[in-house]
N, C-alpha and C positions, 0 to 999 in steps of 0.2 A: 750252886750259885754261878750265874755266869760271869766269865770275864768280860769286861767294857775295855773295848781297845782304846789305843790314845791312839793321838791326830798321828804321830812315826807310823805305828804302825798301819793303819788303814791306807796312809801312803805308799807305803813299802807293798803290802797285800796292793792295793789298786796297779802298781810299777809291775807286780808280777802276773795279776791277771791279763794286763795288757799284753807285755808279752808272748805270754803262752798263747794268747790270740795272734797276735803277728808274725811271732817263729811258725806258727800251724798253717795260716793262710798265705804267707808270701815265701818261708824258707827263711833261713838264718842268714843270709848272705843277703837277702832284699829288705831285709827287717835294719833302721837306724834306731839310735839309742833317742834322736829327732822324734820318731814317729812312737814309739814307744811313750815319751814324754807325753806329747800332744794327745795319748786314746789316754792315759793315765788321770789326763788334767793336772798333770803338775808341769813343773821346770825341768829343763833337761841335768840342769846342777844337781837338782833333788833325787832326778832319780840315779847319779851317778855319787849321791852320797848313799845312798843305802847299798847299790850295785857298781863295783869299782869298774866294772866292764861287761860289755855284750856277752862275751865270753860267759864270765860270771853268774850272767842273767840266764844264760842260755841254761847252765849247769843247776841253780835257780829252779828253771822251769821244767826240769826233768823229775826233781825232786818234789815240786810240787806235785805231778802227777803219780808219784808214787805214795804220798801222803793222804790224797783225795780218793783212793782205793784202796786204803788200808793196812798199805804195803811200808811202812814206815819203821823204823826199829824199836817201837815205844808198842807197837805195834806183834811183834814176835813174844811179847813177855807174857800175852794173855795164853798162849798156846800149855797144856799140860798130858795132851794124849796124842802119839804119832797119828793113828789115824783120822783122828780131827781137826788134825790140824794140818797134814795135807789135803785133805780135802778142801778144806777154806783158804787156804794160798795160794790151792789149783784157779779154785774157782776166780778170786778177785786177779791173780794173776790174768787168768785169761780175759777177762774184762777190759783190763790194762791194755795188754799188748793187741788185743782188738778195738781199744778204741779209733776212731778217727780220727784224733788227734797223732796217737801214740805210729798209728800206722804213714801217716803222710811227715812225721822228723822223721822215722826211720827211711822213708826214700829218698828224702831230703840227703842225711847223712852219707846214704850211698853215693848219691848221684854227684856228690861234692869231695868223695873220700882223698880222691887225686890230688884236686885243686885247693883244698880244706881239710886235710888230713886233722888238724888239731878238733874240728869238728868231732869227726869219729872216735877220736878219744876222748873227748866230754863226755859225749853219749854213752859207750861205752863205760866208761866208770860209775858214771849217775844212774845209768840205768841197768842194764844187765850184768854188770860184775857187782855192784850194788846187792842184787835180788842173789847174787852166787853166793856173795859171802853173809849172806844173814842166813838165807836159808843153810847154810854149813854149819854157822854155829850153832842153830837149832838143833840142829841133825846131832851134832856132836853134845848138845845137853843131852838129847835123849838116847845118845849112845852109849854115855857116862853112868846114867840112871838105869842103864840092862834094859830099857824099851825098845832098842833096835841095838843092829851090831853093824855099824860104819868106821871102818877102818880109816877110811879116804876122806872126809864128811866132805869138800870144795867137789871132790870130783865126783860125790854122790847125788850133790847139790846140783850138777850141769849135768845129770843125767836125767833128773827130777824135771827141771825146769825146759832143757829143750825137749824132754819128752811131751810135757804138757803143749808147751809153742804150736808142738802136731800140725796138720792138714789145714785147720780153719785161719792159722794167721797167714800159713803160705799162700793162700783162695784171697786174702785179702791185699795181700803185698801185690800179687799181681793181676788184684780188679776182677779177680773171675767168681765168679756166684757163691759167695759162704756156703757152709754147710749150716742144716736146720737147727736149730737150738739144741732140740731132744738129742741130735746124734752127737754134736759136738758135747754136750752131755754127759752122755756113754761113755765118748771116748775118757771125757778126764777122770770119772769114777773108772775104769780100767789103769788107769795112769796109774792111780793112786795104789788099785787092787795088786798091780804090777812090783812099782815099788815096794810096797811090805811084804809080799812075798819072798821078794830079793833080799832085804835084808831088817825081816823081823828075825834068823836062825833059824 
């Protein structure tokens, strides 16, 4: 059966799709909570009763993308065999962090770390310590269960994940020609082949 949203929330949803368009195309710092209102089609009161602050939204709009890839912690419960389940976190992982969205915040956040340090630690929480610590706690259900043997599960988790990151997102951060689908491919089935070898015992 589907849910039928009420008028809050398709507001709230419209406030955030906005958003994530305007922090993508102009940066966090050129993005007002003004202009946000006005692509929304609401009031600017409105959309600062759902979202007490830019901030807020911005953090918001991190999480929505981690949602919209599957990447969500409602999201980790379907997993029951290590090898399947890295492979499908590799995989939507990498989709993520390749998006064009995902990849123009992240230069964003750099380029403002100085000036906007609170920025970087938004991002950072919502998104890549986010993706550390669920993938942990996975790692440590199935380490619990004798299907792998993770001592560390957080520090297994940031070997897991920057491994995957690999070659095709660096190609992206800095504008230079992706790798072809099929390689980038490879690589993350090797990521995967890698890890369980490391610590299936």
């Amino acid at each position: 059966m589907v849910r039928i949203r009420n008028k809050s929330e398709e507001k709230r949803d419209s406030i955030l799709d906005a958003a994530v368009t305007l922090f993508t195309e102009q940066g966090f710092e050129s993005t007002s909570m003004d202009q946000i209102a006005q692509r929304a089609g609401v009031s600017k009161q409105t959309v600062y009763s759902h979202y007490g602050s830019k901030e807020e939204l911005f953090s918001a709009s991190i999480r929505c993308k981690c949602i919209s890839h599957q990447l969500a912690e409602e999201d980790f419960r379907e997993f029951d065999d290590p090898r399947s389940a890295l492979s499908t976190i590799a995989l939507r992982f990498c989709e993520l962090i390749q998006s064009q969205e995902a990849v123009h915040v992240f230069r964003t956040c750099v380029a403002q770390s100085e000036t906007h340090p609170q920025l970087s630690r938004l991002f950072f929480k919502e998104g890549p310590n986010n993706m550390f610590e669920q993938v942990a706690r996975l790692l440590q259900v199935f380490s619990q269960r004798g299907l792998l043997q993770v001592e560390e599960p957080r520090f297994a988790a940031v070997q897991f994940l920057m491994m995957v990151h690999g070659e095709s997102r660096l190609r992206l951060e800095l504008n230079v020609e992706p790798l072809a689908d099929e390689e980038n491919q490879r690589y993350v089935e090797s990521c995967v082949e890698t890890f369980m070898r490391a610590y299936s015992g």
